[in-house]
Structure formats: C-alpha cells, structure tokens
N, C-alpha and C positions, 0 to 999 in steps of 0.2 A: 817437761813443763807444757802446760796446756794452753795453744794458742788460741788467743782473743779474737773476736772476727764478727760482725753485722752480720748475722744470719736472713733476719729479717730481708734488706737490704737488698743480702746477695740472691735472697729468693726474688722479689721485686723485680731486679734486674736482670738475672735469666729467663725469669718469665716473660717480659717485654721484648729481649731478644728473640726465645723460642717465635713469639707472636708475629713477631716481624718478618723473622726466615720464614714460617709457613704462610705469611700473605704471600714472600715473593716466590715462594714455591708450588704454593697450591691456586693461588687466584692469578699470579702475574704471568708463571710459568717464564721466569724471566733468568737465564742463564746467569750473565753478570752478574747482577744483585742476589743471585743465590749464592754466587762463589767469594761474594765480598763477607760472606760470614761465616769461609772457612780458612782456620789457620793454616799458615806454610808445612804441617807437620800433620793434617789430617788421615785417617784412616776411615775405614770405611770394611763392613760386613756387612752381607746382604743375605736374602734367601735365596737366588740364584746361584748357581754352579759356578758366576764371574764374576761377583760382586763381592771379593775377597780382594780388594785393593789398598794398598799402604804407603801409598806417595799424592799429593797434591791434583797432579796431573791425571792418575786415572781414577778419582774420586769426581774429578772435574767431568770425566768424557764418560763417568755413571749416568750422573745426572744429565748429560749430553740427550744420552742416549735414551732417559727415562722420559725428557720431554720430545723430542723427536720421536718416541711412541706415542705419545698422547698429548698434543698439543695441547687438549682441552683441560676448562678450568677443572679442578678438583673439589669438590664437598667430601667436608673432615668431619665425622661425627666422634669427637674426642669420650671416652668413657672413662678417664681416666687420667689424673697426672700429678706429678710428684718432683718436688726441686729439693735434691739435697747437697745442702754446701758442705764440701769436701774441704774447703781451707778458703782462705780470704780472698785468692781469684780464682777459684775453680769450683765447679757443682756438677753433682749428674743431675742433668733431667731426666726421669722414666712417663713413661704413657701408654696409653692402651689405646688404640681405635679403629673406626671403620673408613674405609672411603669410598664415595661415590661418584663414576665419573663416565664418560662416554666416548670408545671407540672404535671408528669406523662406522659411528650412526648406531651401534648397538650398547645399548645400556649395562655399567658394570657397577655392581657393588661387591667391593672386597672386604672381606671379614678378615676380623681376628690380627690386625697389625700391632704390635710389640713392639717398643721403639726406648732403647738408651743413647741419651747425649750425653758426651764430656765435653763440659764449656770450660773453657780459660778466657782468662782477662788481660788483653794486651792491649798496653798502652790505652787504658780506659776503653778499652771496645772487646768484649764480648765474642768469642768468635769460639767455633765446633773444631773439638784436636779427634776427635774420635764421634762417629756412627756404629751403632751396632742394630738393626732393626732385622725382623721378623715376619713371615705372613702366613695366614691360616692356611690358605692353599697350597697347594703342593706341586700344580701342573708345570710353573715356569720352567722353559725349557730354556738352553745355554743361549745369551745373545739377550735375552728376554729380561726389560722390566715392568713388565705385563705380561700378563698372558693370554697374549696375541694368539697361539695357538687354541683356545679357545674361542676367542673371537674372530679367528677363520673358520672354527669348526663349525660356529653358531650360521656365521653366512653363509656357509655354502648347504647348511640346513633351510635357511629364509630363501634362497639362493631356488631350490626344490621347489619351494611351496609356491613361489610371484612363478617358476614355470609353467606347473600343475594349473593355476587359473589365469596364466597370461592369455591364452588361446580364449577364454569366458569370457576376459578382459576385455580385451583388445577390439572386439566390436562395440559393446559399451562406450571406451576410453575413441573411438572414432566419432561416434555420435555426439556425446558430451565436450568432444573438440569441435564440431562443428557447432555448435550450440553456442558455445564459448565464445566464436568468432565472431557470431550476428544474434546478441541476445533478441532482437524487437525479431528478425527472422524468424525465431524459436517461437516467439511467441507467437505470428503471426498464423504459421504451420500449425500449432495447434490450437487456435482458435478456428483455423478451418475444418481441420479433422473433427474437433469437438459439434460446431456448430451445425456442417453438413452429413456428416452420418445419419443414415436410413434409420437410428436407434434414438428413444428416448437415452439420455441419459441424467444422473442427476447426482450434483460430488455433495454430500450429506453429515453434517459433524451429529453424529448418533449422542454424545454424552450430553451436548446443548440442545439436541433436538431442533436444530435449523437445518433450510436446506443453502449452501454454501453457492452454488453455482449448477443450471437447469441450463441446457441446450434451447433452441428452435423448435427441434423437433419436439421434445416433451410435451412444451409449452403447444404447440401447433396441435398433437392428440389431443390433450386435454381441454383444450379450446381455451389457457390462461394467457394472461400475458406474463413476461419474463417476470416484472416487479409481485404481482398478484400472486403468480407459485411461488415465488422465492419467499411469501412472506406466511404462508402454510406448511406445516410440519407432514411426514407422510402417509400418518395414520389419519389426517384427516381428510385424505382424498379415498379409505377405504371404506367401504359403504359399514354400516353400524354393525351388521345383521353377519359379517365376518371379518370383524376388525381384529377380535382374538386370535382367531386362527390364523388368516392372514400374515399379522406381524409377528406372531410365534413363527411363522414357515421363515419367514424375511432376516427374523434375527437369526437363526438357524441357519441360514443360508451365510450370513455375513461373520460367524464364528466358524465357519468351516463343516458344521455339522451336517449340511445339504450339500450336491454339486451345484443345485440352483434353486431356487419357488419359484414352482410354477402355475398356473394360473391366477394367481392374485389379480383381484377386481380393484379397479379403480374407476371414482366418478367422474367426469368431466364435468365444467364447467353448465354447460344444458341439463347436466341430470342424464348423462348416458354412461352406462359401465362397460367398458373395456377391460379386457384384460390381457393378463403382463407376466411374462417368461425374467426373472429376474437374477442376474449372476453381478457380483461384486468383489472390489478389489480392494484392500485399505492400503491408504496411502501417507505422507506427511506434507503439509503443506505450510510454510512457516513454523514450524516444529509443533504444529497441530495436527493431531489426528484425525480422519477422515475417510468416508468409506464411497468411493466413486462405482457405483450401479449403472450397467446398460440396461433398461427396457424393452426388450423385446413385446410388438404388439402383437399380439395372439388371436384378435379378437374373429377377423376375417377365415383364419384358419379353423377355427373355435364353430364359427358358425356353419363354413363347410362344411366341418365334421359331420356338424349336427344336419344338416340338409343331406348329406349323405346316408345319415343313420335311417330317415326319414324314409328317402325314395329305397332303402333297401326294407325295410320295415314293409311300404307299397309294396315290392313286388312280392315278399313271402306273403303277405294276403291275397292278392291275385293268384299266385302259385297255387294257393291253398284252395282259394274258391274254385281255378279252375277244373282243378283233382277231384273236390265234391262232385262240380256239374259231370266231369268222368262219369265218376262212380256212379253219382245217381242215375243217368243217361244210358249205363249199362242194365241197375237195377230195373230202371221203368222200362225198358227195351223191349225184354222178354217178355213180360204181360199181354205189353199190345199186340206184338207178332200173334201172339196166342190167342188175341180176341178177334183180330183179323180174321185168320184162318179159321177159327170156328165159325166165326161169322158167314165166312163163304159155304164151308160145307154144307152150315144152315139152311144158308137159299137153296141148298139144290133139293130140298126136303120139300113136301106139300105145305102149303104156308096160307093160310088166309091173307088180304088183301092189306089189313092195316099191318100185321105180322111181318109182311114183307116190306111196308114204307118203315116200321119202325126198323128191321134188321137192318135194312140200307145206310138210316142214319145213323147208325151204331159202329159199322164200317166205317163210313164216310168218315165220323168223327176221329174212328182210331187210327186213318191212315194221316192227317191230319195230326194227328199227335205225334205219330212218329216220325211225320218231318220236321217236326220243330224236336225233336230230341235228335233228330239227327244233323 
C-alpha cells in the first residue's frame, strides 16, 4: 500500500534546512551550529583517502578539520539542486556546485563538487544521517580538506618571484617608506629638485594640450612668468616657420620613436630663439597622464659651434691665400732674377748715355720687386 506524504511540504522544509546548514557552514564557518544539524547516527563520505567516517564523532572532527583549513567565508555557486522525499520524514537532497574561497592569501576556486544529503526528521527538526559528497580535483592528499598541497605549491612559486624582484624592490619600498613618513618633506624635496635644476623643465598633459607645471628655470630662459607660460601650449612658443617639424621630432621623441629632439627652437618672450636638447618621461599624476620634459639649453653651445665653424672657415682662407702668395712669389721670382742679371751684363756693353739711365732704372726697379716678393 502506498504511502501518503506532503511532498510539497517535505521539499520546503529540507530546503530551508539545506539553506540554513550552508549559512553556518559556508558564511559562519561555525562548528556548533554546523553539528547541531547532524544526527546521532551520521555518516559521512568524502573525496579524501580519510573522509570515509561512520560515527558522530569523526564526521564532527571532518568538519573540525575542514574549517581549521580554511577559516575563511566560502562563496557557493550552486548549479544545481534537487529534493526528493523518500517517505514522510526523510528526503535526499542532490546538488552540483562550485566554490570559492581563499587560503593563505591565495585565491581558490573549486570546481565540479557532487554532493547527496540524507535528511530525517527528528522530533520536528530536520537533521543529516548521511553525507556523500565529491570533488573535481583529484590532488587531496591524506589529512587534506583542501588542497593545501597545492596552495603550498602555488606559494613557494609566489615565494620565487617577491625574491627575484625583492633586491629591485627594496630600494624603491626604502624611499616610498621615507616618503611615507614626512609627506610635506616629500614634497618639499621635490619642489627643490624641480625648481633649482640647471634645466628647463616642464610636466605637460599632451591629450588637453596644457602645460601642468613649468619650473623657474624655463620660465627664467624664456623671459615668462610662471602664470603667463603655464597659460601657452608648447607649440606656441615654436616659431611658425618650424613648428611642423619641430613638434613632429617632439612627439617622436615622447612615443619613444627618438632617444631625444634635438635642437628645437623656441621663442622667448623679447622675440629671441633659443634652442632646446629635449628628452621626456610620462608619468601619472592623480590618475592622469602626463609627459614630464627636461630642456636642455643648447643655444650657447649652438652658437659656439657656429663661431667655431667660423674661425676654422678664417684660417682655411688665410691657409689658401698664403699657398697662392707661395706659389705666386716663386712664379714671379724667376723673371725678375732673370731681368736683373741681364740687366747687369747689359751695362757692361757700350751704351749710350740715356740707354744707361734707362737700364739703371730697369734694375733698380727689378731689385725692388724682388724684395717685396721676398
């Protein structure tokens, strides 16, 4: 004869209980009130080598053991569940799920958990005679309800890596500790370094096209005042006539395509161009981006050069001209020697009177000539 029974009902009411065990099991993590929901006659199967237990007491010191592994709460992603009443106080509950949960600081999600309850109803309470549950992994090893051997394996892998850049660290993590200690110090220190460096510099948001913050010194090249540059973008200190070029080198330089641009002219305030050796850094400033530029002033050097190129230009023309006078001084050399000396043999010939005032002068002149080539 087929017995009558609330199915309904008895689904209702294991379901409520299921709900209740898994708060104190997975959010409360609360021994007591997890064992007040097992009857004096529970069993228990697990996926561990030790979780084959069939008495009260070591179902009790499973669960001991499972929260004493993982103290932390548990996130249940249920995919699954099914209440079927078995008779007027008993049902299995089945489910399928994942959980996720955190041990020793290392994130775990376990897949693929299988899980049958056998509920009875004592004395109006709801209470587990039987666990049979399942897990997708396979590593648990004896003693284990986790797999803690994994998450020793993962640490002493993490373990490698904080050594590997601790020594990178560790001067960093020194700085940012004293930084830490005296924030307005921090600041003080680099508002000195910024403001007294021998370099223009100037920290620059490129997508707004402002300039964010200009030193002293910039300001002091360019003959601005701080408020006056800061309220000019930096193409407009590039004179018209290389403004293309220019900002193409600059952007180039600030996407990494250059090591620097170099010579970039800039106008000063008077109308004088200077130019500017230019290398940048991007940085984040309030979680803005930002590209911080030193200026190097080039112009002194620049014009060196050029005075250099100058007096070396002077002496290859001196060099040159003097080579001529050489040359030429050898070429005319010879002639005169030549008129000289005929000239003398001349006089010794019979000569009429003006013949010999003119021969004279003809000498005279040529010796004359040859001290000035000599």
């Amino acid at each position: 004869m087929k017995e009558n029974f609330n199915t309904k009902k008895i689904i209702s009411e294991v379901t409520q209980a299921f709900d209740s065990f898994c708060e104190a099991y997975l959010q409360q993590r609360d021994l007591d009130a997890l064992s007040s929901f097992f009857s004096e006659s529970i069993t228990n199967i697990g996926s561990a080598n030790d979780e084959l237990t069939l008495d009260y007491a070591s179902v009790v010191d499973i669960f001991r053991r499972d929260i004493a592994q993982c103290p932390e709460k548990i996130e249940h992603i249920e995919h699954s569940r099914n209440v079927i009443p078995v008779g007027p106080q008993a049902a299995l509950f089945i489910s399928t799920f994942d959980n996720v949960t955190t041990i020793k600081g290392i994130p775990l999600y376990l897949k693929g958990y299988r899980q049958t309850m056998y509920w009875q109803k004592f004395a109006e309470q709801w209470k587990i005679s039987h666990i049979h549950h399942s897990r997708g992994e396979s590593e648990l090893q004896e003693g284990e309800s986790f797999p803690l051997a994994r998450v020793e394996a993962q640490n002493r892998e993490l373990e490698k890596l904080v050594n590997k850049r601790t020594h990178e660290l560790r001067e960093l993590n020194n700085v940012l500790a004293e930084a830490n200690k005296d924030l307005v110090e921090a600041k003080q220190r680099f508002e000195s370094i910024f403001e007294k460096v021998s370099d223009g510099i100037i920290v620059a948001d490129w997508q707004n096209k402002s300039l964010y913050m200009v030193n002293k010194t910039m300001c002091r090249i360019l003959g601005y005042k701080r408020k006056e540059l800061e309220k000019l973008w930096i193409t407009n200190l590039i004179p018209e006539e290389t403004r293309t070029q220019s900002t193409s080198k600059i952007l180039q330089e600030c996407n990494g395509d250059r090591i620097i641009a170099d010579d970039i002219p800039l106008k000063c305030k008077n109308g004088e161009i200077r130019y500017f050796d230019i290398s940048s850094q991007p940085i984040k400033i309030d979680r803005s981006n930002y590209m911080v530029s030193v200026y190097r002033d080039t112009t002194d050097y620049k014009n060196a050069l050029e005075t250099q190129k100058d007096i070396e230009i002077a002496q290859k023309a001196s060099e040159a001209k003097n080579l001529f006078l050489a040359n030429m001084s050898h070429e005319i050399r010879t002639p005169v020697t030549g008129i000289i000396g005929m000239s003398e043999i001349l006089a010794q010939t019979r000569l009429e009177e003006p013949q010999k005032e003119y021969l004279q002068i003809i000498n005279e002149s040529s010796k004359v000539l040859l001290t000035l080539i000599n």
